[in-house]
C-alpha positions in Angstrom: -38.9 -3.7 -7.1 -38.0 -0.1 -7.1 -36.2 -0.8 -3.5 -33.9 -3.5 -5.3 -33.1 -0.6 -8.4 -32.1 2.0 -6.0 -30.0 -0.6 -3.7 -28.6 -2.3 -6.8 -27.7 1.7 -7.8 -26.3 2.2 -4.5 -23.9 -1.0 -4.7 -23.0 -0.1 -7.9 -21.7 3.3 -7.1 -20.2 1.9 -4.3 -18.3 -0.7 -6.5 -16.8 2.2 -8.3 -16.1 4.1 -5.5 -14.0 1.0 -4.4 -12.4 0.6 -8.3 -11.3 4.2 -7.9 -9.8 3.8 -4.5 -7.6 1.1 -5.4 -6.7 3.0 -8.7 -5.3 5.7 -6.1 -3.8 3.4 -3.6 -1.9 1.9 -6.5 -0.3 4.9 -7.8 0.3 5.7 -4.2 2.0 2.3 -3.5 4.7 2.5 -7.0 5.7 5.7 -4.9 6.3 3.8 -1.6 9.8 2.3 -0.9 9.4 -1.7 -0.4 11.2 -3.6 2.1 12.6 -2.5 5.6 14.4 0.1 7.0 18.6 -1.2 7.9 20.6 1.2 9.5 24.3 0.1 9.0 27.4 1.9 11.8 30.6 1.9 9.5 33.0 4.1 11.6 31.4 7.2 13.4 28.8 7.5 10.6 25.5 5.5 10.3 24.0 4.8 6.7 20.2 4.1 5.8 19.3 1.0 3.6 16.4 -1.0 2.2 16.3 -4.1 2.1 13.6 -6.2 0.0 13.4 -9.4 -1.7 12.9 -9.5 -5.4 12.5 -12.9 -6.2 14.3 -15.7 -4.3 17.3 -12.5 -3.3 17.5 -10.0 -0.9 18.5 -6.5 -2.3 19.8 -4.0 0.0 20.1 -0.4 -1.4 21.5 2.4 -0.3 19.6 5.3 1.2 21.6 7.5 2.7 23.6 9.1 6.2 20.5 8.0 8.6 20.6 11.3 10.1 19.6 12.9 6.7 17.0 10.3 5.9 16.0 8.1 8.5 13.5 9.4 9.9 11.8 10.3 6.5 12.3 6.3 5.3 11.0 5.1 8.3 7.6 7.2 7.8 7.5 6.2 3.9 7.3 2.7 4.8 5.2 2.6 7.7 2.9 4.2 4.7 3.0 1.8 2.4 2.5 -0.9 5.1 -0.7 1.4 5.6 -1.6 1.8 1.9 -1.3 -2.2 1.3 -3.7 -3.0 3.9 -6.1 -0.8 2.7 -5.8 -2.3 -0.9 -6.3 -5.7 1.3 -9.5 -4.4 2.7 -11.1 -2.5 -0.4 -10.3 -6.2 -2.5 -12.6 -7.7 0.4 -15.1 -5.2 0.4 -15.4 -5.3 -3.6 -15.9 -9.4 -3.3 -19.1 -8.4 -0.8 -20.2 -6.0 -3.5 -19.9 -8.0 -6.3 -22.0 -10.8 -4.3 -24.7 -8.9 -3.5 -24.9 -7.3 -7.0 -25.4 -10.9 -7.4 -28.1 -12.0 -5.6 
C-alpha cells in the first residue's frame, strides 16, 4: 500500500510539473509570430511577411526589409513550431498521468 502512496505522489507531482510546463509554453507561444515566413522582391528591395490564416482568410502582414529581419523571423517561427509540439506532447503525457492516477 505504501508503494501505491509514494507512486500516486510521484504522478501527482509529475502532473503538475506537466500543468506548469504548458502554463510556460503558452506564454511562450502568445510571443511567437504564427503563420509562415513570405519574402516579397518589389524592385531591388526584398520585404519580409507573415502570412496566417485567421478564420476562413489569409492575412499577410508586413515584417520588414528581409535583410533586417529575415533571418530573426525565420528563427521565431521555427520556435513556435518547436514550442507547439511540445504542448502536443506534454497534452499526451498528462492523458497517461491522469490514467494511471486512475487506476
Amino acid at each position: 500500500m505504501a508503494e501505491r502512496n509514494i507512486i500516486a505522489l510521484m504522478l501527482e507531482e509529475e502532473l503538475d510539473r506537466n500543468a506548469r510546463a504548458q502554463a510556460a509554453y503558452a506564454a511562450e507561444l502568445d510571443r511567437l509570430p504564427r503563420g509562415s515566413v513570405c519574402v516579397k522582391t518589389r524592385g531591388s528591395r526584398a520585404y519580409c511577411y507573415l502570412k496566417y490564416r485567421d478564420g476562413q482568410r489569409t492575412v499577410t502582414q508586413y515584417a520588414g526589409v528581409a535583410l533586417e529581419v529575415e533571418e530573426d523571423l525565420r528563427a521565431r517561427v521555427a520556435r513556435r513550431k518547436e514550442v507547439e509540439a511540445a504542448i502536443k506532447q506534454l497534452k499526451v503525457e498528462k492523458r497517461y498521468i491522469e490514467k494511471a492516477l486512475a487506476l
